[in-house]
C-alpha positions in Angstrom: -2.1 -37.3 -39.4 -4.0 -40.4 -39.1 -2.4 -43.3 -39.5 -4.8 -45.9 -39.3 -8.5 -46.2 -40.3 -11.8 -47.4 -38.1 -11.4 -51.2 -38.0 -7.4 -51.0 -38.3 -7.4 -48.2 -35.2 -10.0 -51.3 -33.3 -7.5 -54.3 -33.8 -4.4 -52.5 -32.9 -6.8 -51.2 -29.3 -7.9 -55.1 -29.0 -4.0 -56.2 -29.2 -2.6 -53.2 -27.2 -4.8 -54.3 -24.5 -4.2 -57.4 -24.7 -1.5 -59.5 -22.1 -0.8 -62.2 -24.5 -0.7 -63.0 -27.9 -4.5 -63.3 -30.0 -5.4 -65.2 -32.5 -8.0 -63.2 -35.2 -10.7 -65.3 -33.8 -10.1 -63.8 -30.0 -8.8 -60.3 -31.8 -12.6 -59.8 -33.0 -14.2 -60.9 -29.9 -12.4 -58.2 -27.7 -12.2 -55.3 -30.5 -14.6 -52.7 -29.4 -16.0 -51.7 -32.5 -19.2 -50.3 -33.2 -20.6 -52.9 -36.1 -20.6 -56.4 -36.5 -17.3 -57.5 -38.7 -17.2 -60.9 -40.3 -14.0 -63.4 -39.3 -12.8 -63.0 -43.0 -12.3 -59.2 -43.0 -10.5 -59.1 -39.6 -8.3 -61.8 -40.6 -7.6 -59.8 -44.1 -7.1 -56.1 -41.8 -4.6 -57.9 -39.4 -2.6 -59.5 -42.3 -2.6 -55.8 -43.9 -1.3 -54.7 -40.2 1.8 -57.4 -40.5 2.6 -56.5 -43.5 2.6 -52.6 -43.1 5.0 -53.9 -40.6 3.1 -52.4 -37.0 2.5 -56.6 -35.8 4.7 -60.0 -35.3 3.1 -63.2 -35.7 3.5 -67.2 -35.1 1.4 -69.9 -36.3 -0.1 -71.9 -33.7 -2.3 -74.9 -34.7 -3.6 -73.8 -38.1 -4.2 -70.2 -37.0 -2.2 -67.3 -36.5 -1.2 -65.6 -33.5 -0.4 -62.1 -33.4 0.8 -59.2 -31.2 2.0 -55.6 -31.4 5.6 -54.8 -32.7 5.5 -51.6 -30.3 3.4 -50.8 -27.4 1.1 -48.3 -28.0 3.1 -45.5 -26.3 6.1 -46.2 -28.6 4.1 -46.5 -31.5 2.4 -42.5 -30.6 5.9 -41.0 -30.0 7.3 -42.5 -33.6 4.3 -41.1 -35.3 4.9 -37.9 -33.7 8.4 -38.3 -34.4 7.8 -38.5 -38.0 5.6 -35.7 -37.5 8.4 -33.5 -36.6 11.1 -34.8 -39.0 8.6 -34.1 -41.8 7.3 -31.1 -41.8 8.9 -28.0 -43.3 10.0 -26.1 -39.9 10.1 -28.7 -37.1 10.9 -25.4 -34.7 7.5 -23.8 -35.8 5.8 -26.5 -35.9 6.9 -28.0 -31.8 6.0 -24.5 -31.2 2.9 -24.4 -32.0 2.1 -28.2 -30.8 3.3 -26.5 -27.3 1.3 -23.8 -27.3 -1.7 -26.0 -28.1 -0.7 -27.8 -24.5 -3.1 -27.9 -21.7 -1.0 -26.4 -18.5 -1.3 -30.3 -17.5 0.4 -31.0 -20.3 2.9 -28.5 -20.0 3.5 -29.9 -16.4 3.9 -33.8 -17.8 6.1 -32.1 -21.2 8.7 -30.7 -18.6 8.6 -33.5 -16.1 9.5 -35.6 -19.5 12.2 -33.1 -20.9 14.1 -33.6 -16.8 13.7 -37.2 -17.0 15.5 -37.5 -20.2 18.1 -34.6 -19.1 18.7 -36.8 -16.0 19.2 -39.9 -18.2 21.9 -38.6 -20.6 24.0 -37.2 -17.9 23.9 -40.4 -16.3 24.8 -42.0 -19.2 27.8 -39.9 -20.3 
């Protein structure tokens, strides 16, 4: 599942990384992206990014300003999320996404599962 295309996948990096709010002027000069793009057709793929709902903005001046609804971590584990709750057999399907884990992975997927064990009973 790929939710965004080239240029879309480039802003969202350029605001992720960013510490502050960007205008589309400073969003294209930090996007590392492997062609020139114009002002116009930034400014048109970050107003399809607010719309779609995945950035906030402000005006400030006579431009906008705009920044990441979620970081990019939340963003990842929704997607995957949706992942799950859409597919046919979500068992089969973590399943298989686990097996596919590098023993690494494995290590941080259990140190995760803990955490959150360790949270709820905390919170109950």
């Amino acid at each position: 599942m790929r939710e965004f295309g080239e240029l879309e996948s480039a802003i969202m990096d350029a605001l992720w990384r960013a510490d502050r709010p960007l205008s589309v002027r400073e969003v294209r000069e930090s996007m590392d992206y492997d062609r020139d793009v114009a002002y116009t057709t930034v400014m048109t793929v970050t107003n399809i990014l607010f719309h779609k709902g995945l950035l906030d903005r402000r005006k400030c001046g006579r431009a906008w300003q705009y920044w990441p609804r979620e970081s990019r971590e939340e963003h990842t584990a929704r997607v995957m999320s949706e992942v799950f709750s859409g597919c046919g057999d979500p068992h089969t399907t973590m399943l298989r996404f686990v097996e596919s884990c590098s023993d690494e992975d494995m290590a941080r997927l259990g140190a995760a599962l803990s955490q959150v064990r360790a949270q709820r009973a905390r919170a109950c």
